[in-house]
C-alpha positions as CSV (number, residue, x, y, z in Angstrom):
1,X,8.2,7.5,-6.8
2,X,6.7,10.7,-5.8
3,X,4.3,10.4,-2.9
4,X,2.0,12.4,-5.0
5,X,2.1,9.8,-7.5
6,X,1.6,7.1,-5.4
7,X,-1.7,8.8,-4.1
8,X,-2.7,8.7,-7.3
9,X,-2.2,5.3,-7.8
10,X,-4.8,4.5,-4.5
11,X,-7.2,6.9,-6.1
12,X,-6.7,4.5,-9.5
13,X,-7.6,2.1,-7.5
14,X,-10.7,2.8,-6.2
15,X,-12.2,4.4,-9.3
16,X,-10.9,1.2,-11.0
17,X,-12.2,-1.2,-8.8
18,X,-16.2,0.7,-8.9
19,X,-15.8,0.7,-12.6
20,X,-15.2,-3.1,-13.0
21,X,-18.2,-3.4,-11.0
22,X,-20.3,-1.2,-13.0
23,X,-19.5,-3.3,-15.9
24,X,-20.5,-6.6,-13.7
25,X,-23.7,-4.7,-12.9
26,X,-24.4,-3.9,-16.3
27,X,-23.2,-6.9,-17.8
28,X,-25.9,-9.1,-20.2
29,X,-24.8,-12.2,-18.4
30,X,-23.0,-11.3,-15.0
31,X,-21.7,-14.8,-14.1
32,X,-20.2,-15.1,-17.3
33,X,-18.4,-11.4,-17.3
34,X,-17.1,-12.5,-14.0
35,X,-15.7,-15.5,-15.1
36,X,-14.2,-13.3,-18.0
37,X,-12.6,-11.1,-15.1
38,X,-11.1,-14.1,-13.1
39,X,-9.7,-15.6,-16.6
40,X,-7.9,-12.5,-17.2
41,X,-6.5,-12.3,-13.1
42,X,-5.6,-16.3,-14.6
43,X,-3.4,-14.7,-17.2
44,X,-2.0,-12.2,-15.6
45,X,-0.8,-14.4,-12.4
46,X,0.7,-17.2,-15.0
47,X,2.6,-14.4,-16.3
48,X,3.7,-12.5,-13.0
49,X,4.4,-16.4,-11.5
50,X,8.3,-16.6,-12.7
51,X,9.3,-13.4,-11.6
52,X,7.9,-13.2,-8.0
53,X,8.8,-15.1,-4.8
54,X,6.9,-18.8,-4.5
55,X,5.3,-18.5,-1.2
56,X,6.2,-20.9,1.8
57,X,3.9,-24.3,1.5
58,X,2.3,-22.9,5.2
59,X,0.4,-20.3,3.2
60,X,-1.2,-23.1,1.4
61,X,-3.8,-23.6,3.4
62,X,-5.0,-20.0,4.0
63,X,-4.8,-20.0,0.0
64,X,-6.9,-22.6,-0.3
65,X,-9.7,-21.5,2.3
66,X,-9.3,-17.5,0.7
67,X,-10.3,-18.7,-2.8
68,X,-12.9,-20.7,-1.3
69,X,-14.3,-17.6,0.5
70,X,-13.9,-15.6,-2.9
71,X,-15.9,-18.2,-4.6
72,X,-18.8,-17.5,-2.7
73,X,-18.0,-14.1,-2.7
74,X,-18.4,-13.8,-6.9
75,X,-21.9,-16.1,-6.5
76,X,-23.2,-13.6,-3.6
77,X,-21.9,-10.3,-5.5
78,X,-23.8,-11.6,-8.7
79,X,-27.2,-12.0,-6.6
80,X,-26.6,-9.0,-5.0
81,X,-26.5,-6.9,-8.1
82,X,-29.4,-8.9,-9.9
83,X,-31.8,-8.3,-6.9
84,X,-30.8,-4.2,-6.5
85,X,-29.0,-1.0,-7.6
86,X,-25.3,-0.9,-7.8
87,X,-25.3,2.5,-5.7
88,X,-27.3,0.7,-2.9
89,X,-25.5,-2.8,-3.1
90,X,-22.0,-1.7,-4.0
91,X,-22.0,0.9,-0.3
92,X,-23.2,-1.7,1.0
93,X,-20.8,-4.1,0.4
94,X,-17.5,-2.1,0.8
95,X,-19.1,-0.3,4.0
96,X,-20.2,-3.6,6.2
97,X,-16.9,-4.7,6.2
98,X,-14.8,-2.3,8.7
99,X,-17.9,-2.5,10.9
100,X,-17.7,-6.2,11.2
101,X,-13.8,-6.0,11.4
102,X,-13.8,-3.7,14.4
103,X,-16.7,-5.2,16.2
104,X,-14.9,-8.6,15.9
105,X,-11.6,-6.9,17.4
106,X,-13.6,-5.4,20.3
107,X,-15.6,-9.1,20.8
108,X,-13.2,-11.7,20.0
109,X,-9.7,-10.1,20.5
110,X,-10.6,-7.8,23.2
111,X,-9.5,-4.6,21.6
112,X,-10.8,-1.8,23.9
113,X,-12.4,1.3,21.3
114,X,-12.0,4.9,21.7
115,X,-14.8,7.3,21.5
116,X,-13.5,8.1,18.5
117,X,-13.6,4.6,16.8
118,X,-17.8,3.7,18.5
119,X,-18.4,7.7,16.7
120,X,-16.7,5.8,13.3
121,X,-18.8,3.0,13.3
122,X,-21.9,4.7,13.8
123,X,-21.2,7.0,10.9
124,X,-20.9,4.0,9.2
125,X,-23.6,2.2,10.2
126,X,-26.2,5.5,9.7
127,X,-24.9,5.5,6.0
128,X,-25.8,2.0,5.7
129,X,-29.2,2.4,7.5
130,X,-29.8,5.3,4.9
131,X,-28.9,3.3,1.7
132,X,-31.6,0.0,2.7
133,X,-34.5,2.2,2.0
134,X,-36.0,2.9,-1.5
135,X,-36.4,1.2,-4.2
136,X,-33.7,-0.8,-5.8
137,X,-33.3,-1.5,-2.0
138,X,-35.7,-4.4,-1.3
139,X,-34.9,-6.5,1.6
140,X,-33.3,-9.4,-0.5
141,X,-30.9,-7.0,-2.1
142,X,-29.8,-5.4,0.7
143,X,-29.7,-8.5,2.3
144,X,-27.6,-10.0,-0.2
145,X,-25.0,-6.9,-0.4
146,X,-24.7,-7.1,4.0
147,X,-23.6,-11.0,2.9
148,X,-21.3,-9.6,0.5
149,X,-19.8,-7.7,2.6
150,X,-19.4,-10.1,5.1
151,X,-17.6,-12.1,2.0
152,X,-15.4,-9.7,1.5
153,X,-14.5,-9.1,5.4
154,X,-13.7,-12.9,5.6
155,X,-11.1,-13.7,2.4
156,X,-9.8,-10.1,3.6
157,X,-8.7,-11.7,6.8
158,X,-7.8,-15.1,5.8
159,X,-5.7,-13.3,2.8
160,X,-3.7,-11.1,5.4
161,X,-3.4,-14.9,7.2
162,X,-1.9,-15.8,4.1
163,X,0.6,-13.2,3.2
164,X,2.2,-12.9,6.5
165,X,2.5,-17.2,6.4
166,X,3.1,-16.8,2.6
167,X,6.5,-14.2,3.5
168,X,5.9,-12.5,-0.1
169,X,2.8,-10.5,-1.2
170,X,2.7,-11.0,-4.9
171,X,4.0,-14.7,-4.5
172,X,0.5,-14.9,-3.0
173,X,-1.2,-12.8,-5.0
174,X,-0.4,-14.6,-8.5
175,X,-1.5,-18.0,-6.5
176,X,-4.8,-16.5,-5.6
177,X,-5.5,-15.1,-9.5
178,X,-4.4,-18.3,-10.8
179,X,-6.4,-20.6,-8.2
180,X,-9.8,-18.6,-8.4
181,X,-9.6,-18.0,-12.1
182,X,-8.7,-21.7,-12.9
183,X,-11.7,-22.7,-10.9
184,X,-14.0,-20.1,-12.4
185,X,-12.8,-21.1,-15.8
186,X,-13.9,-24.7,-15.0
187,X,-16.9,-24.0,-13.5
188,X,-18.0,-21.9,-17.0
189,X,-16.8,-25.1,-19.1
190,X,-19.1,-27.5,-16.8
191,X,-22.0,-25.8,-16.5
192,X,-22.1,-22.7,-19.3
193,X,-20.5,-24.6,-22.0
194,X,-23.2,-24.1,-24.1
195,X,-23.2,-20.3,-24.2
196,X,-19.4,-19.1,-23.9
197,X,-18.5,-18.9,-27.3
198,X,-21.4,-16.4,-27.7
199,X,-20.6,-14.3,-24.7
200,X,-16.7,-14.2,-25.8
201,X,-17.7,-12.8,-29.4
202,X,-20.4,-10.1,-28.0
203,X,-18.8,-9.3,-24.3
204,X,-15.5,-11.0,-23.9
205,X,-13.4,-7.8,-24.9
206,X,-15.4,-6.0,-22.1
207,X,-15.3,-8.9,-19.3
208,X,-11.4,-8.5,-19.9
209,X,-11.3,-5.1,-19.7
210,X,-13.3,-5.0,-16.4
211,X,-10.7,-8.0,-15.1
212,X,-7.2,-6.3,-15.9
213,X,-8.7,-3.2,-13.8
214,X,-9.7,-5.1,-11.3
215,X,-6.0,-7.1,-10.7
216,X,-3.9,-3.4,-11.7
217,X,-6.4,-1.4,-8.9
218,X,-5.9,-4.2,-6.4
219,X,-1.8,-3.9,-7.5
220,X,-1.8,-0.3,-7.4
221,X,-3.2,-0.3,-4.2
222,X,-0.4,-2.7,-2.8
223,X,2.1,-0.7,-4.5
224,X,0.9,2.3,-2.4
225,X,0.6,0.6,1.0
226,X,3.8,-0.5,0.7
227,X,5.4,3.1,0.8
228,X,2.7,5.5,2.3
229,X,1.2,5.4,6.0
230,X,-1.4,2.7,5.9
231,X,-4.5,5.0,7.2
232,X,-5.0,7.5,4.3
233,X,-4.1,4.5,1.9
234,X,-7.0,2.8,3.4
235,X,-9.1,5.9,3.4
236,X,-8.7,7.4,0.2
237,X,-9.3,3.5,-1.7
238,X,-12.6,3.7,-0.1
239,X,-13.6,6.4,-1.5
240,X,-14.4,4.1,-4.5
241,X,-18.0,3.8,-2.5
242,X,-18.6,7.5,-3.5
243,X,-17.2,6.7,-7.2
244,X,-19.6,3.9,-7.0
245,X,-22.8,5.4,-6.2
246,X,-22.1,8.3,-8.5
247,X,-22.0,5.7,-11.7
248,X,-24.9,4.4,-10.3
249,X,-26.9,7.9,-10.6
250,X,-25.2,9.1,-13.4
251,X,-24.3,6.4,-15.6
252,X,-26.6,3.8,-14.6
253,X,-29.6,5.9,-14.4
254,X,-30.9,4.5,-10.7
255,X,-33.0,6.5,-8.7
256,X,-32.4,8.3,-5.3
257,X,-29.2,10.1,-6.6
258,X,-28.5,12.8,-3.8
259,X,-29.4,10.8,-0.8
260,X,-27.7,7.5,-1.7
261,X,-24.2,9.9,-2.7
262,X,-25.0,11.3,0.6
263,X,-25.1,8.3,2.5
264,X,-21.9,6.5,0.9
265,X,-20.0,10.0,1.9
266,X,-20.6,8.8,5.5
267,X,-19.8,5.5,5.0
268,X,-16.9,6.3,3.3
269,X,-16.2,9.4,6.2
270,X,-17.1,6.7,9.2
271,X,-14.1,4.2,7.2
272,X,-11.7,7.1,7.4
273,X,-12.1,8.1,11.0
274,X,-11.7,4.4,11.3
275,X,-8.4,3.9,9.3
276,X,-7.0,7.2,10.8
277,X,-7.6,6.6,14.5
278,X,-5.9,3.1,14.3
């Protein structure tokens, strides 16, 4: 494959991954559209099980604890866009993430960071500053979307954990979809049993839709990494903040267009001085 292609498969990504989100955001019942999107990441990792590697039984317990982490990740990403507008929340959540990783390298691990890394993450962190204010920005949302973020930072890590004790990337992959959307699935039948079969016939097509995007954009994105240098990969995906904040001007009709698109273009500038420099 073309390396041309293969950029366009991390710019798939990322407009796949903001459009699943949008349709979360938009959803009638969001807990229930996400528990359509882990049931089709269910399917998908039944069918991909007998044709990838079964990871080594060490990566069992960083499976378990990432799925745990996604679980609250789904409940806080559902709050989040309850309480706020998807182009303040969704920044939010993709952009906190780096921030945390790096400040953890340089207080934790050690790391030392260049002038050019501390210039990165206050890029960042002025973009973020710039989409808390406003409305559809209220102090719950925006504190919700930071805990997001700090969501996604965590099963981030103790996913990588897992893949390098795991020895095979999709092995651990199919797990994951089929350990988060078995337990999604039985957490609808306990306590939304009532309503399901309602949601499937109205919004089921759609919560499906928004859940084969989200596991072919995170499987694109792999695909990439695999053969490209890690640091535009890593940039160009997060441009999916931009994409983000645009459907949440343009599509979704929220307020603060220009300043909000403004702000995610540092946030998503601040993430590629960051992925370039290491």
């Amino acid at each position: 494959m073309s390396a041309a292609f293969l950029y366009g498969l991390v710019v798939f990504s990322a407009i796949a991954n903001s459009v699943w989100n949008a349709l979360v955001k938009s959803a009638g019942d969001r807990t229930l559209t996400m528990v359509a999107i882990r049931t089709a990441g269910l399917l998908m990792g039944l069918a991909a099980l007998p044709f990838v590697d079964w990871p080594a039984p060490e990566s069992f317990k960083w499976l378990a604890l990432t799925a745990a982490v996604m679980f609250g990740y789904y409940a806080l990403l559902i709050r989040s866009y309850g309480l706020g507008d998807m182009s303040v929340v969704y920044p939010l959540a993709r952009g906190i993430a780096p921030v945390l990783t790096t400040v953890a390298a340089f207080l934790i691990v050690g790391e030392s960071l260049s002038t050019g890394q501390m210039l990165a993450v206050g890029l960042i962190s002025l973009g973020l500053m710039a989409l808390s204010f406003g409305a559809g920005a209220g102090g719950p949302a925006v504190g919700f979307a930071l805990a997001t973020g700090v969501s996604v930072a965590a099963y981030s890590f103790l996913g990588g954990l897992g893949v390098r004790a795991a020895g095979t990337v999709l092995g651990f992959q199919a797990c994951l979809e089929i350990v988060t959307g078995a337990g999604m699935v039985g957490y609808a039948l306990v306590a939304r049993r009532a309503t399901i079969l309602a949601y499937a016939r109205r919004y089921g097509a759609i919560g499906l839709l928004a859940g084969v995007l989200s596991v072919l954009g995170f499987l694109a994105f792999l695909l990439a990494a695999r053969s490209l240098p890690l640091g535009p990969v890593v940039a160009l995906r997060e441009t999916s903040v931009i994409f983000g904040a645009m459907i949440g001007t343009l599509i979704l009709k929220e307020g603060f267009g220009p300043r909000r698109i403004a702000a995610s273009a540092m946030v998503v500038s601040g993430i590629a001085l960051l992925a370039f420099l290491r």
